[in-house]
C-alpha positions as a Markdown table, in Angstrom:
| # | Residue | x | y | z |
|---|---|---|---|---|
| 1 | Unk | 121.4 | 94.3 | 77.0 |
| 2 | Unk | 117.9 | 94.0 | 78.0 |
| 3 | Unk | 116.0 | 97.6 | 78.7 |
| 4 | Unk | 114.4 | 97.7 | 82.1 |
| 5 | Unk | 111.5 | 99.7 | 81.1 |
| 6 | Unk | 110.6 | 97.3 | 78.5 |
| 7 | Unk | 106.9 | 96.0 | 78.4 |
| 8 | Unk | 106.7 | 92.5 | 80.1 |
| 9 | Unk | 106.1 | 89.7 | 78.1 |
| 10 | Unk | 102.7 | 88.0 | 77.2 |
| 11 | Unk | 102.5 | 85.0 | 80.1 |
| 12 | Unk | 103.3 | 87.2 | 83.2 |
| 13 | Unk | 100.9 | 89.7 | 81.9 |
| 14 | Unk | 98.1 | 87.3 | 80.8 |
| 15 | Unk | 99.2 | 85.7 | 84.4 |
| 16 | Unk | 98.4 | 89.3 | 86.1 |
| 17 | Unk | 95.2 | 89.9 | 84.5 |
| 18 | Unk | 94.1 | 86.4 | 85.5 |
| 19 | Unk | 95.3 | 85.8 | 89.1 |
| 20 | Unk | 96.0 | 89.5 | 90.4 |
| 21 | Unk | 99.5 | 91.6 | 90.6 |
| 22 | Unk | 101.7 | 89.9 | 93.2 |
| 23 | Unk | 103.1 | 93.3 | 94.9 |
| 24 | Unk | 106.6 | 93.1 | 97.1 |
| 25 | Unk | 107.9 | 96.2 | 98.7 |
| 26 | Unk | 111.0 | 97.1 | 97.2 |
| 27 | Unk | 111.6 | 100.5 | 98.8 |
| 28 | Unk | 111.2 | 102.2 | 102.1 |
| 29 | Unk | 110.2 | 106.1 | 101.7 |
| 30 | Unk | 109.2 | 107.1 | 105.2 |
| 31 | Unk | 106.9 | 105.0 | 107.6 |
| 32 | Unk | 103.8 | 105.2 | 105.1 |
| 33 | Unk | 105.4 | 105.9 | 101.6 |
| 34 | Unk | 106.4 | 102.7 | 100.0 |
| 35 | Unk | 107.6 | 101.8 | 96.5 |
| 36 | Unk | 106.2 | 98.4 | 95.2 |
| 37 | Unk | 106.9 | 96.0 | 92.4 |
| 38 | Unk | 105.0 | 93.3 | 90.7 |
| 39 | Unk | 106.7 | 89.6 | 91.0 |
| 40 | Unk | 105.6 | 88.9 | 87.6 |
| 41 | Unk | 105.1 | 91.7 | 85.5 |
| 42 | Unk | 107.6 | 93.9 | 87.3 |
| 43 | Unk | 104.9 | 96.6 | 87.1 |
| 44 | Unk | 106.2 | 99.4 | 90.1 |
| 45 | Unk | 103.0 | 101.5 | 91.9 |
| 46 | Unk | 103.8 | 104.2 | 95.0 |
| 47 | Unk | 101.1 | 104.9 | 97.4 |
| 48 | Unk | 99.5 | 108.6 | 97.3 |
| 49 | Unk | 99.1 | 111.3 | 99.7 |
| 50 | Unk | 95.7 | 109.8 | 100.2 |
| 51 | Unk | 97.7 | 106.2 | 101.0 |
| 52 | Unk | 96.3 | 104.6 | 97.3 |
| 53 | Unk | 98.3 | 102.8 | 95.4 |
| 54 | Unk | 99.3 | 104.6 | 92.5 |
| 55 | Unk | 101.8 | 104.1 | 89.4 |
| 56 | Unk | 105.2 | 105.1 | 89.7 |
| 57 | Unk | 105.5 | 107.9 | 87.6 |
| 58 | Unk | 108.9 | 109.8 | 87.0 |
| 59 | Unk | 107.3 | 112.9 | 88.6 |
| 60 | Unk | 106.7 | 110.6 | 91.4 |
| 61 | Unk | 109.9 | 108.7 | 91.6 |
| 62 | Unk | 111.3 | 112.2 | 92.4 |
| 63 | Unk | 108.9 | 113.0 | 95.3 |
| 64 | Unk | 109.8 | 110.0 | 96.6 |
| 65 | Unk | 113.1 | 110.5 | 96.3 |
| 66 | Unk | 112.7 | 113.9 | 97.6 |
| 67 | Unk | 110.8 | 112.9 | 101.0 |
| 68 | Unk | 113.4 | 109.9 | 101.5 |
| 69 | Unk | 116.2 | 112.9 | 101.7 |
| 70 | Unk | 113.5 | 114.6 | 104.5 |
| 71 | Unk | 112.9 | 111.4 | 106.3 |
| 72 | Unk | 116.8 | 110.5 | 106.5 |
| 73 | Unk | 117.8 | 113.9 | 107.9 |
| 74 | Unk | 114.8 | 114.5 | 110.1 |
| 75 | Unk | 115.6 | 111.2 | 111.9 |
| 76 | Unk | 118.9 | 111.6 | 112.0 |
| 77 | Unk | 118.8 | 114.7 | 113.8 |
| 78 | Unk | 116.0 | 113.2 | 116.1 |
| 79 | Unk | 118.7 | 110.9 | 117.1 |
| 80 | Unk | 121.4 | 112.9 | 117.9 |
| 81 | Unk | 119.0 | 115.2 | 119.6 |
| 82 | Unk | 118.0 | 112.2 | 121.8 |
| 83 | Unk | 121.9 | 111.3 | 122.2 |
| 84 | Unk | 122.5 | 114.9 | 123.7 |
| 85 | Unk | 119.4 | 114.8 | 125.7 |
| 86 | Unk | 120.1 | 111.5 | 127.5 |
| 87 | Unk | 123.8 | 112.6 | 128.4 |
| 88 | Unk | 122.3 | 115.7 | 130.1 |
């Protein structure tokens, strides 16, 4: 069983360095906080309070993880706050 930290093999890295990271969105924080993964070299970055990409760290996997729970229960109570406004 493969480890999914392991470090990426030679070509995608050699492929990185020579062409650029190929970066997909794999997770949705909030509106602005994203999680993003590299095609090739399945390198993951975060962006920053600033909004800078930045590598996922463990510290930062738990703030993201952290402001996902925030986000999820903020907009859910936005919602049903909505809900009980419109039937008044």
């Amino acid at each position: 069983m493969k480890n999914s930290t392991s470090k990426p093999t030679l070509i995608p890295r050699m492929y990185c360095n020579l062409f650029g990271h190929d970066y997909q969105v794999t997770k949705k924080v909030t509106y602005h906080v994203k999680e993003y993964t590299c095609r090739h070299c399945k390198k993951e970055l975060t962006t920053n309070s600033n909004g800078k990409l930045i590598e996922l760290t463990p510290k930062f996997k738990e703030i993201n993880a952290i402001l996902e729970r925030i986000h999820l229960s903020r907009t859910e109570r936005l919602k049903k706050k909505s809900l009980v406004s419109s039937i008044y």
